[in-house]
Steps between C-alpha positions, in 0.01 A plus 500: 500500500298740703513465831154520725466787705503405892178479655396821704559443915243654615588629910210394709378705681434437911230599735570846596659550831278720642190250463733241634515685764164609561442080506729476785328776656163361491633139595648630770180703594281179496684306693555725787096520467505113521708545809317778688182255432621184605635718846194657574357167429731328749460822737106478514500101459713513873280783661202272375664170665625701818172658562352391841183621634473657842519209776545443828844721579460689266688847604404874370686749469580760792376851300768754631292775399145365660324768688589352834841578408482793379284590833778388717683823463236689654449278803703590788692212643478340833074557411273238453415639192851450367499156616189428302614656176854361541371164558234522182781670275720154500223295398468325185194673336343537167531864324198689397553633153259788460494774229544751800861364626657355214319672173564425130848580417568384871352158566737304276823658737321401794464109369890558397594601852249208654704257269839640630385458873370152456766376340692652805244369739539113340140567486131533226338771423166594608292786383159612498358658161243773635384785226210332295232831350330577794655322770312388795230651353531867600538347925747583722846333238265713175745636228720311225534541162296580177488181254806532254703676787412153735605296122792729483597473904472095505689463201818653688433267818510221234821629344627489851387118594682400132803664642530271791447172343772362745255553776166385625190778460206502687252723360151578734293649235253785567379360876135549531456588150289201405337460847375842501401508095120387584411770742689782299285351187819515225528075504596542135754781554653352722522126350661699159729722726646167673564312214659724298785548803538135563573479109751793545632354832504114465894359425727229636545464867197766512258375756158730463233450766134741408278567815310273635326719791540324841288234729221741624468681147320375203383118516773307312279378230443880411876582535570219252255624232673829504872339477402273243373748296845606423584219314819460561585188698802425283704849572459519881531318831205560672321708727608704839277530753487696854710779334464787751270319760546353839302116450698247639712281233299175635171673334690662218626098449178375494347768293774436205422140524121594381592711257757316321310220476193686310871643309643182388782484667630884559778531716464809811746710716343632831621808680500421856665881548237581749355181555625403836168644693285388268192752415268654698310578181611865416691541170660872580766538782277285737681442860667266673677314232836301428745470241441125444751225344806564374492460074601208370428275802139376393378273240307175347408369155304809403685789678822541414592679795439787720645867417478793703348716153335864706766617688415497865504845667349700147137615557206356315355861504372790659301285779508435845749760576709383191675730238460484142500126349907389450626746739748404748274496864730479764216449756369156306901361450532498870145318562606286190782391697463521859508068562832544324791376714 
């Protein structure tokens, strides 16, 4: 009897290791993409539930490379001139960013090295964002930058304000650039200029306050035509006002009240740098003035609080004896200062 020939085995064949491994790979690969989300999820989610806006105590940081310290080294001691500067050097002031001092390729290591000092200093930072096309509109603070340079040059402060998102930022945008739009005629320019920064600039913990001109400027109903026109209520804080004048906070209090009513609601900071003589209603170098209250030690349901923003003892320009605008001015730190104890 024939016998049946046994069946064939046929091997079967398994997945080749390399695309077993290339599976392993790529698992591996999405879920350390699921984990890098769900941290910088949990990393902004805290920065966003930390964030506090400027209030009453609020501290700035102490720049160590602010003009009146760098002007220290060239007063003699013993002088009053060195008492002055020394004096204005240790107090908590907000840095000018300007194209000039800390260009592109530059700014973003200055923000870097403001982080590292406030951080130091237990303290926020506070800058000033000052090189808009056609700055000041060709006055005594003319220059800045061409369009995609100023694009270019706010994009790197903004990389530097992501950096620190373990600290707060207080961001004074472009002072007088709204204020002075209407008599410079470039309302539109302006309006576009500004909202394209606060897009680049706005972040967690990033407080950004546009100009709102002063008390004995524009009447507020005008000042809060221009701010609304930038359309952007939901990115930043408010409005500064008094930046680089001498009113006294009481006005510059009463004057936010106005204009954040005809606002909605917007939140201010004052500087009360200069404020402690009041005005005698000069804008440039006038005499006789104070430094006024300390930042941080002023506030009420609309302004946050008070910050010392110009830097007492720079000049507003070549006026009234006065060197270029931003220079260090000996002569006005000591008048700035002479109540001082």
């Amino acid at each position: 009897m024939a016998v049946a020939p046994a069946p064939v085995r046929r091997r079967r064949r398994g997945m080749p290791r390399w695309l077993i491994i290339a599976f392993v790979v790529l698992a591996a690969s999405g879920l350390l993409a699921i984990l890098a989300a769900i941290g910088w999820i949990a990393t902004w989610g805290f920065q966003m539930l930390s964030a506090r806006p400027p209030a009453l105590g609020t501290t700035i940081v102490v720049p160590d490379e602010s003009k009146a310290a760098k002007a220290l080294a060239t007063e003699a001691p013993g002088t009053e001139e060195y008492a002055a500067t020394e004096y204005l050097a240790a107090q908590p002031t907000a840095y000018w960013l300007t194209p000039e001092e800390d260009p592109i390729g530059e700014v973003f290591g200055r923000m870097t090295h403001l982080a590292e000092e406030a951080r130091e200093q237990d303290a926020s930072i506070a800058v000033v964002v000052y090189g808009l096309p056609g700055r000041d509109c060709g006055n005594f603070s003319a220059g800045g930058l061409d369009e995609p340079d100023y694009v270019t040059w706010t994009e790197e402060i903004a990389a530097g304000l992501r950096a620190a998102g373990d600290l707060q930022k207080i961001v004074i945008l472009e002072p007088d650039s709204l204020a002075l739009a209407p008599e410079c005629g470039n309302v539109a320019e302006r309006v576009a200029q500004l909202r394209g920064a606060i897009d680049r600039l706005a972040g967690p913990n990033t407080w950004i306050y546009v100009d709102g001109g002063h008390s004995t400027w524009l009447p507020a109903e005008e000042m809060a035509r221009l701010i609304s026109q930038l359309d952007r209520a939901g990115s930043i804080r408010g409005f500064a006002t008094n930046v680089s004048n001498y009113n006294h906070a009481s006005e510059e209090f009463a004057y936010a009240r106005v204009l954040s009513n005809l606002l909605g609601g917007a939140k201010a900071v004052v500087d009360t740098s200069r404020s402690g003589a009041g005005s005698n209603g000069e804008w440039c170098n006038p005499r006789g003035r104070l430094i006024g209250e300390p930042g941080g030690t002023l506030a009420d349901d609309v302004v946050d609080t008070n910050l010392w923003i110009k830097p007492p003892g720079e000049s507003d320009g070549e006026c009234n004896g006065g060197p270029a605008a931003g220079v260090w001015w000996p002569k006005a730190a000591v008048e700035l200062t002479r109540d001082v104890d």
